[in-house]
C-alpha positions as CSV (number, residue, x, y, z in Angstrom):
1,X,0.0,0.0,0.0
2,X,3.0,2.4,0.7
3,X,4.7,1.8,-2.6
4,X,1.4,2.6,-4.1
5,X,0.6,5.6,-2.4
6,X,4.2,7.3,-3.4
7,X,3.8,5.8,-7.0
8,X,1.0,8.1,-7.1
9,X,2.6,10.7,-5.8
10,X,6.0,10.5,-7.8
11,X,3.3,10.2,-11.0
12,X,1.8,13.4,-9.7
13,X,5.2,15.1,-9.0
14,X,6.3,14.0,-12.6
15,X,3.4,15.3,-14.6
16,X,3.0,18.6,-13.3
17,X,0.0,17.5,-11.3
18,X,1.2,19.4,-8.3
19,X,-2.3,21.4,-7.4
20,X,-3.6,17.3,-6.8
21,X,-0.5,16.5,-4.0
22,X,-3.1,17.9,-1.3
23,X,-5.5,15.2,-2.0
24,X,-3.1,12.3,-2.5
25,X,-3.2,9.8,-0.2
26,X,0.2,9.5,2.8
27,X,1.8,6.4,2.3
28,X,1.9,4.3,5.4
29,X,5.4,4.2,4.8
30,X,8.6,4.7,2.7
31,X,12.2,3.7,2.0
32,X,15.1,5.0,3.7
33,X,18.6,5.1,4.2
34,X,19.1,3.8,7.6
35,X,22.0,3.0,10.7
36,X,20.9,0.2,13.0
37,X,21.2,0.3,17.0
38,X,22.0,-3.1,17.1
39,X,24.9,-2.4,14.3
40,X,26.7,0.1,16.0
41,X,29.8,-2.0,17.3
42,X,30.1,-3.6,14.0
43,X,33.3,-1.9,13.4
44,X,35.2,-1.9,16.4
45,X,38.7,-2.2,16.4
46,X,38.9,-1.6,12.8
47,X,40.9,1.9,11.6
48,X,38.7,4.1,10.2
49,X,39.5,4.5,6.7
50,X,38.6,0.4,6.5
51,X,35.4,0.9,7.8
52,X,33.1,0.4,4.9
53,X,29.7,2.4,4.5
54,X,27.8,-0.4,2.2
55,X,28.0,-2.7,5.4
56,X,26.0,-0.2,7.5
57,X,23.8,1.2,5.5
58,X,20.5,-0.1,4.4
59,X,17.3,0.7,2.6
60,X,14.7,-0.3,4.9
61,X,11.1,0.4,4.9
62,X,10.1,2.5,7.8
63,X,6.6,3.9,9.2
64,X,5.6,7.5,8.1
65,X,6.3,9.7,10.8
66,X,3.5,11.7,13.0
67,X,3.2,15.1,11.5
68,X,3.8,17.7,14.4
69,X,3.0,21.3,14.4
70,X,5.4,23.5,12.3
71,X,7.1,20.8,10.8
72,X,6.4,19.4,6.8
73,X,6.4,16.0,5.3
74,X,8.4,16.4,2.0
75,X,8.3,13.8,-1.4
76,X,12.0,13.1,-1.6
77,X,12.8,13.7,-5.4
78,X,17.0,13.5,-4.5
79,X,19.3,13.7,-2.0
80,X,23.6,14.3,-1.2
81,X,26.1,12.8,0.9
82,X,27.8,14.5,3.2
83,X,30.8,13.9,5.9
84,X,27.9,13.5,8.5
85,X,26.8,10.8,6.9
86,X,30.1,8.8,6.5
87,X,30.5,9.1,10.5
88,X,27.2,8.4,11.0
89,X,27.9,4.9,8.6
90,X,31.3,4.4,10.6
91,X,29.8,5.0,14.3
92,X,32.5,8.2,14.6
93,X,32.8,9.6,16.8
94,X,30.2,8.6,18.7
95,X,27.3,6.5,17.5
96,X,24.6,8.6,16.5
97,X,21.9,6.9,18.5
98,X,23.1,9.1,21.3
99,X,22.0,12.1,19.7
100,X,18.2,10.6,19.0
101,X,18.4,9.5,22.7
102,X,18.9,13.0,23.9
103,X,16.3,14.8,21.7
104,X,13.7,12.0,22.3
105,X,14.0,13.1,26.4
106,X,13.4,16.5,25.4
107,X,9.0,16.6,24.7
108,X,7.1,13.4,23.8
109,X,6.7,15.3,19.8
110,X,10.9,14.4,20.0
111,X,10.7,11.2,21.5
112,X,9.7,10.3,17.6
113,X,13.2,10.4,16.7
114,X,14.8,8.0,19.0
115,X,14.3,4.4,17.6
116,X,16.3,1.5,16.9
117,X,17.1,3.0,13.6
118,X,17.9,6.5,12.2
119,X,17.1,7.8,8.8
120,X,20.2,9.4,7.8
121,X,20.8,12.8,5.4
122,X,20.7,16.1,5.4
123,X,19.8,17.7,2.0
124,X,17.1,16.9,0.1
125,X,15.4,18.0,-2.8
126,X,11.5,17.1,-3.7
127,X,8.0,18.3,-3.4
128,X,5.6,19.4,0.1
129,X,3.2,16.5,0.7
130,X,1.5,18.1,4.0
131,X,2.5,20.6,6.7
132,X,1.3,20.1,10.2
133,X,-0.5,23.5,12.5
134,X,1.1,26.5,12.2
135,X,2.2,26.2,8.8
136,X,1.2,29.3,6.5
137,X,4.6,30.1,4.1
138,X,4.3,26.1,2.7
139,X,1.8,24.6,1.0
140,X,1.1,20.8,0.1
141,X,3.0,20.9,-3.9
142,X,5.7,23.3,-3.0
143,X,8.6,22.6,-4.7
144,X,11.2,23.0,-2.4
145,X,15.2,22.4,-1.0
146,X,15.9,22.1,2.7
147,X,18.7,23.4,4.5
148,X,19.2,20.7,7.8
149,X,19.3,23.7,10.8
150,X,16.9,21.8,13.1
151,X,15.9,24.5,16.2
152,X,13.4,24.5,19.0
153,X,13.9,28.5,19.6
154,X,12.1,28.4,23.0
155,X,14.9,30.1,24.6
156,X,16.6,33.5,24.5
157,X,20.1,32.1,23.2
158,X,19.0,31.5,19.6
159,X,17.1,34.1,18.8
160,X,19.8,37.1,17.4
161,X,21.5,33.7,15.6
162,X,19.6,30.8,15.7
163,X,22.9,28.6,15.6
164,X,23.2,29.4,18.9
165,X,20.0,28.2,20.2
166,X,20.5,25.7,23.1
167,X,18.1,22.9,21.2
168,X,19.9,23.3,17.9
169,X,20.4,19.8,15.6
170,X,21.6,18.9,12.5
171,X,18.4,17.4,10.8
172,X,19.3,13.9,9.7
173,X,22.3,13.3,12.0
174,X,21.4,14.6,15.1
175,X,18.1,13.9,14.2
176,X,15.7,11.3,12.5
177,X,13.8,11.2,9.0
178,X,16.6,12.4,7.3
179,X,17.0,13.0,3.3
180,X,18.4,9.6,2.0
181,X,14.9,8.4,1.5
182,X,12.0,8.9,-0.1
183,X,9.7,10.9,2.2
184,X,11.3,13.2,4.9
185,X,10.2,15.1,8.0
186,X,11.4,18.7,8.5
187,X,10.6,21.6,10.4
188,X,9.4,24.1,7.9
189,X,11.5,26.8,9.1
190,X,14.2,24.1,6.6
191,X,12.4,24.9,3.9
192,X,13.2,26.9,0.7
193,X,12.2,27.2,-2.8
194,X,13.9,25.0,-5.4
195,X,15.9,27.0,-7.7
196,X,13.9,26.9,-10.3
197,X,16.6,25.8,-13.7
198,X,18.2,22.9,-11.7
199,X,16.9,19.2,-12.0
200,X,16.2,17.8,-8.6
201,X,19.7,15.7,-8.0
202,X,21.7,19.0,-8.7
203,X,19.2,21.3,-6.5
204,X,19.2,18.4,-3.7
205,X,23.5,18.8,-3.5
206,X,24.2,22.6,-2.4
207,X,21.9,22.8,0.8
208,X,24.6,21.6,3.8
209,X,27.6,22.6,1.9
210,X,26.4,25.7,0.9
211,X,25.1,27.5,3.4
212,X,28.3,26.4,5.4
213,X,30.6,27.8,3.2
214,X,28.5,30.8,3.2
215,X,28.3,31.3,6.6
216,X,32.4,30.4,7.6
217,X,33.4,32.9,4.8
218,X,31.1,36.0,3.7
219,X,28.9,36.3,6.8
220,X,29.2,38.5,9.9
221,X,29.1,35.6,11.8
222,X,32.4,33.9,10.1
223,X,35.5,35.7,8.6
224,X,33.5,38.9,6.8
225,X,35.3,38.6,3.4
226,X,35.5,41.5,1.8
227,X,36.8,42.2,-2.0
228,X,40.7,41.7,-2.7
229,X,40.8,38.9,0.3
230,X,43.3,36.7,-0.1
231,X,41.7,33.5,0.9
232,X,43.5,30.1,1.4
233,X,41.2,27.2,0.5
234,X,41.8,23.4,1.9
235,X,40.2,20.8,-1.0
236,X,39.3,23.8,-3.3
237,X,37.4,21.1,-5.8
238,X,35.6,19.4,-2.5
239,X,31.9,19.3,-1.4
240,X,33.0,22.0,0.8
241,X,35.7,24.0,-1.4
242,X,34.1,24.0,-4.3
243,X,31.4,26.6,-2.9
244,X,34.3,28.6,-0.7
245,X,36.2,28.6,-4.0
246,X,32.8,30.0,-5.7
247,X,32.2,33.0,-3.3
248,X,35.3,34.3,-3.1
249,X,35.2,34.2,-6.5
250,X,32.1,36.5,-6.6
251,X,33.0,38.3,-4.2
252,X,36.2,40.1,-5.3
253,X,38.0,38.2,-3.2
254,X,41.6,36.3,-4.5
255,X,41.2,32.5,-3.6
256,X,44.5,30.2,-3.1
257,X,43.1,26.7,-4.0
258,X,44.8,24.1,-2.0
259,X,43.9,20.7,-4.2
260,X,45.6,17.3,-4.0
261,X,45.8,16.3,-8.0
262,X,46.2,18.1,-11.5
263,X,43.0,16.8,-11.9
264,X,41.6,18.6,-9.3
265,X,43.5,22.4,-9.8
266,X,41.9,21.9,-13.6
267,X,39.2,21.9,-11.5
268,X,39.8,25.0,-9.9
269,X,40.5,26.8,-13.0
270,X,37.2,25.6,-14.6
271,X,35.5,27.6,-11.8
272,X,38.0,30.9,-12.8
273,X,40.5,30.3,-9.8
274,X,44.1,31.5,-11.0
275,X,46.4,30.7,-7.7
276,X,46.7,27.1,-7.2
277,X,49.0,24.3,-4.9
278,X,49.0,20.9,-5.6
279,X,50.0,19.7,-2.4
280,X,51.0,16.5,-3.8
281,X,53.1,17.0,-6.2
282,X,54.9,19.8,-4.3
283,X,54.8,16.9,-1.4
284,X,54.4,18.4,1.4
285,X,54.4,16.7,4.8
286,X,53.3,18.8,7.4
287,X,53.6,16.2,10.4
288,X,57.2,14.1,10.6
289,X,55.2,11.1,12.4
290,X,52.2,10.5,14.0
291,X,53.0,13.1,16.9
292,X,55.6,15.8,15.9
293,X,54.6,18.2,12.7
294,X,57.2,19.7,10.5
295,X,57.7,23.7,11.0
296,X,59.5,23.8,8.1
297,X,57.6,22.6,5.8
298,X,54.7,25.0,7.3
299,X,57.2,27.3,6.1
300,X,57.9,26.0,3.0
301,X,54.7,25.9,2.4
302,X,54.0,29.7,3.4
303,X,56.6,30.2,1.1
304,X,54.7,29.0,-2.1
305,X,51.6,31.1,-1.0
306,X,53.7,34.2,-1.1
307,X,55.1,32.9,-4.3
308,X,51.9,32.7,-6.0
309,X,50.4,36.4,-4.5
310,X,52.9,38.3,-4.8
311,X,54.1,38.6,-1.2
312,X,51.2,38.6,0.3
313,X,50.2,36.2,3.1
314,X,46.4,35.1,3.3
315,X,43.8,37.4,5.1
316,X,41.7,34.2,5.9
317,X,41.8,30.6,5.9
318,X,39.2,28.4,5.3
319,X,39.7,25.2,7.6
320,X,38.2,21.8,7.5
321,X,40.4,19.1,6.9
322,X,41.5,19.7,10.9
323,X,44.3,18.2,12.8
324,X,46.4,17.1,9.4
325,X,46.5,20.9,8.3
326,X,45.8,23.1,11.2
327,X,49.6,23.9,12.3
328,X,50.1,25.2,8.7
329,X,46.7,27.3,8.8
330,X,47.9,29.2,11.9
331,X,51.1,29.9,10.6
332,X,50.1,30.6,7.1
333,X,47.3,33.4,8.2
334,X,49.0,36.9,7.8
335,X,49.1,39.1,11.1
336,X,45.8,39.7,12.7
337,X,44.3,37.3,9.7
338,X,41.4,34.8,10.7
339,X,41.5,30.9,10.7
340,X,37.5,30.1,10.3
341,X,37.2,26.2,11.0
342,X,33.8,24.5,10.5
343,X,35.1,20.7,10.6
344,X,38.0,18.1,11.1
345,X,37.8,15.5,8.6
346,X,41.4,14.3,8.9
347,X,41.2,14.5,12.7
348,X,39.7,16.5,15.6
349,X,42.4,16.9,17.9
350,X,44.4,20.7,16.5
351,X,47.8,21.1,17.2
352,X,49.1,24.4,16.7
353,X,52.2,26.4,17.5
354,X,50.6,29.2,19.9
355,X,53.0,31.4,19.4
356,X,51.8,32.5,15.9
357,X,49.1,33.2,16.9
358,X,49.5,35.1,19.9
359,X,52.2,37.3,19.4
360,X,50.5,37.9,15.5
361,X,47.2,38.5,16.9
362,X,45.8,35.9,14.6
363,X,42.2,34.8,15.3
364,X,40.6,31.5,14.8
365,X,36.4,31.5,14.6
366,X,35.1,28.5,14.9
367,X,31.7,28.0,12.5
368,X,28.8,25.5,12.1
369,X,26.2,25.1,9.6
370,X,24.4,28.5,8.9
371,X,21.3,30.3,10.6
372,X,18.0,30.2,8.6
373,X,18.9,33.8,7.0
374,X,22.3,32.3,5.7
375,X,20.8,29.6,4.2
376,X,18.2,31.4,2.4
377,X,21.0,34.1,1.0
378,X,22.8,31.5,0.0
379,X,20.0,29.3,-1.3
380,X,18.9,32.9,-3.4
381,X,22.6,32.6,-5.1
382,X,22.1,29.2,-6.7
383,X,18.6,30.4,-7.6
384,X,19.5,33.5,-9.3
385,X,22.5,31.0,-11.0
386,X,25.3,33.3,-9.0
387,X,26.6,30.3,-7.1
388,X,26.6,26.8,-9.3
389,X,25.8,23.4,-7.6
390,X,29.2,21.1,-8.2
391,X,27.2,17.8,-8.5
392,X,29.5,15.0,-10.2
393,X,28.0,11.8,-9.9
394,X,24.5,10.1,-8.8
395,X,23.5,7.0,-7.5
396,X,20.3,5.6,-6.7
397,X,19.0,5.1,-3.3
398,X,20.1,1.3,-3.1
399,X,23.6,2.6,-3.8
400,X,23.9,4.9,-1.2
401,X,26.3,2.7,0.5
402,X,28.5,3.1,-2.0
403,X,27.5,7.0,-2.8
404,X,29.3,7.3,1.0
405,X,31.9,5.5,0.5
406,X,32.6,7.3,-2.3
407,X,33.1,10.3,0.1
408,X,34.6,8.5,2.8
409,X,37.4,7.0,0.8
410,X,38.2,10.4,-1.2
411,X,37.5,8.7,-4.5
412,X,34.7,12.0,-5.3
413,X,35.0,15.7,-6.6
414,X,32.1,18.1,-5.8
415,X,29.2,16.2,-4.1
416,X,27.8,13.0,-5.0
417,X,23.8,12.8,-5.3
418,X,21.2,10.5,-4.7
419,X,18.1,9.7,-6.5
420,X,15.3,9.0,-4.4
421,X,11.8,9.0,-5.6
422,X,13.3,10.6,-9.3
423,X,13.5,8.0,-11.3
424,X,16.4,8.9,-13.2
425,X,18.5,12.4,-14.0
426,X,17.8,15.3,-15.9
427,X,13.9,16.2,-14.4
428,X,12.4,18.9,-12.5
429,X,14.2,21.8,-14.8
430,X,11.6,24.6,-14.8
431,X,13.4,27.9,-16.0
432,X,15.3,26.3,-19.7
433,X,16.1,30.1,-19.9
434,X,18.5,30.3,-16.9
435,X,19.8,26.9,-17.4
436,X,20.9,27.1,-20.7
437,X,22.7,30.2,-19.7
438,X,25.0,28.6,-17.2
439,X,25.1,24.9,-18.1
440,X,28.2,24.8,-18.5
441,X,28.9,25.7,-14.9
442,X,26.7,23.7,-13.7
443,X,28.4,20.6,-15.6
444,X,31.6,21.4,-14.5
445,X,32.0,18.6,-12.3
446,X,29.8,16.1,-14.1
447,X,31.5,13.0,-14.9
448,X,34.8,13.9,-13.0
């Protein structure tokens, strides 16, 4: 009865029969990307690069969800992988189980989220099926993205930034009913129109990285780039990077793209990036073994920067891959420059050299996700085709396994989608206009 109920509505959603999702009957239930409780020691003892996604990942069919007031069930058209769904795959750091354990204490609407499984993702792309009381900006046939900035806003801390709120989430990791499936619960504060000249697997991959690149690099709330910023980017053709590459791009600022390959600086200069270190084949090692890092080669590598700028040292760096590149951030940043840090996927435990930053008045900001406004600003860039989604490969939903371990294992440029309830690429373009204005952009990544 479920798979009949969202064959109805995919044929809806494919036909243009949008005004008739109101009336469409709920499936009972759906198919989604999921973590077992039972699963979670499955990879002790093992490193983690050999822990392998397409072991802990499954497409299950799960109950529908109780709709709760200012929330939104959402037809799943395509989805992305992100980092927080390899560690949610890998049980790292901790499992995520933990996370629905603690929401589920906080009001018996959360105590939804905390079963014996969790519906992982955090973008999605697809079409309003039903919004619960309180719900007036949505309607049931919206076309819609999400960004995955899950709040509760009943106390004063979140309410100048609403990353700050004390009950805030990442929807689909720190929460349930994520975006790897084919229906999704949000609150619809997530919600945000789909930009309209994008098919849903490339509208479904900008959301998380996106808005975070926003926020760690042009808002108030992260480093405040202005025009002629020199701006040193780790994984410049990453899920991340590729975006931080982008706006300081459009924003007059000069972008140093840190990249791994010749594949990936060609990258780099498809997007109009001029300043470019291939970190492999200039071989730098930044640590001598597992517990002593290298100042030389920090300064060798600060070296190159000035090399490429003309003598100038970089106004901001933008930080994820953590503990393996940190020490060289610090030093790197020019007096009173900022390090902005929003993850640590080679490690969270930062070792630095204090003293270059102290005595240099060097600052580092540490930056999560983006507030609802950030999102939507950023969102409104893609839409008006400022800011190009850097999709290079989907799978479909019984591949997501694989999609992640894509990620996990390096072996990706841009972000990988997932179809969901699409039934192959290419649908959902509504402006041809737009599109065939910037296609190129938009393919950039495609087939890398």
């Amino acid at each position: 009865m479920s798979q009949h109920a969202l064959s109805e509505i995919r044929q809806a959603i494919l036909t243009d029969q949008l005004d008739a999702i109101g009336s469409l009957e709920l499936p009972a239930g759906y198919r989604g990307v999921t973590v077992h409780a039972d699963e979670v020691e499955m990879f002790d003892g093992m490193a983690s690069r050999d822990k392998d996604p397409r072991k802990s990942l499954h497409v299950d069919e799960v109950p529908t969800p109780e709709l709760g007031p200012g929330e939104a069930l959402v037809a799943v058209m395509a989805s992305a992988i992100n980092y927080n769904t390899v560690w949610t795959s890998i049980f790292e750091p901790i499992p995520t189980f933990k996370f629905l354990k603690r929401y589920g204490r906080l009001s018996p609407l959360a105590a939804r989220h905390d079963l014996p499984y969790h519906v992982v993702g955090s973008d999605l792309a697809g079409v309003v099926l039903r919004t619960g009381p309180g719900v007036h900006k949505w309607q049931p046939g919206d076309e819609v993205v999400a960004h995955c900035l899950n709040v509760e806003l009943e106390g004063p801390e979140g309410h100048n930034d609403t990353m700050l709120d004390s009950e805030q989430r990442i929807w689909g990791f720190e929460t349930n009913f994520g975006g790897l499936a084919e229906v999704s619960l949000v609150k619809a504060n997530q919600l945000m129109p789909k930009p309209a000249h994008l098919t849903w697997e490339e509208a479904a991959c900008p959301g998380l990285v996106n808005s975070t690149a926003y926020r760690q690099l042009v808002s108030r709330n992260g480093a405040d780039m202005k025009q002629g910023d020199v701006v040193l980017i780790w994984g410049a053709s990453g899920g991340l990077g590729s975006y931080a590459t982008q706006f300081a791009l459009a924003g007059g600022a000069i972008p140093v793209c840190v990249v791994s390959s010749e594949e990936k600086a060609e990258l780099c200069r498809k997007l109009g990036a001029e300043l470019i270190i291939d970190r492999d084949a200039e071989g730098y090692r930044f640590w001598k073994d597992e517990h002593t890092q290298d100042p030389k080669e920090w300064q060798r590598f600060g070296a190159k920067i000035r090399e490429l700028t003309g003598g100038e040292d970089p106004d901001i760096v933008f930080e994820h891959p953590g503990r393996e590149t940190f020490g060289a951030s610090v030093y790197a940043a020019r007096k009173g420059g900022t390090i902005v840090s929003c993850a640590s996927t080679s490690g969270y435990l930062h070792q630095f050299d204090n003293r270059y930053l102290w005595m240099n008045l060097k600052r580092i900001i540490g930056s999560h996700f983006a507030n609802y406004r950030e999102s939507w600003e950023a969102n409104r860039l893609i839409a008006k085709g400022r800011i190009h989604p850097t999709l290079s490969k989907a799978y479909p939903l019984e591949e997501t396994g694989q999609a992640a371990l894509d990620v996990h294992r390096n072996a990706h440029q841009g972000k990988v989608g997932v179809l969901c309830l699409s039934p192959e690429e290419g649908l959902g373009v509504r402006d041809h206009e737009l599109r065939a204005k910037h296609l190129d952009r938009i393919n950039t990544f495609r087939g890398v």
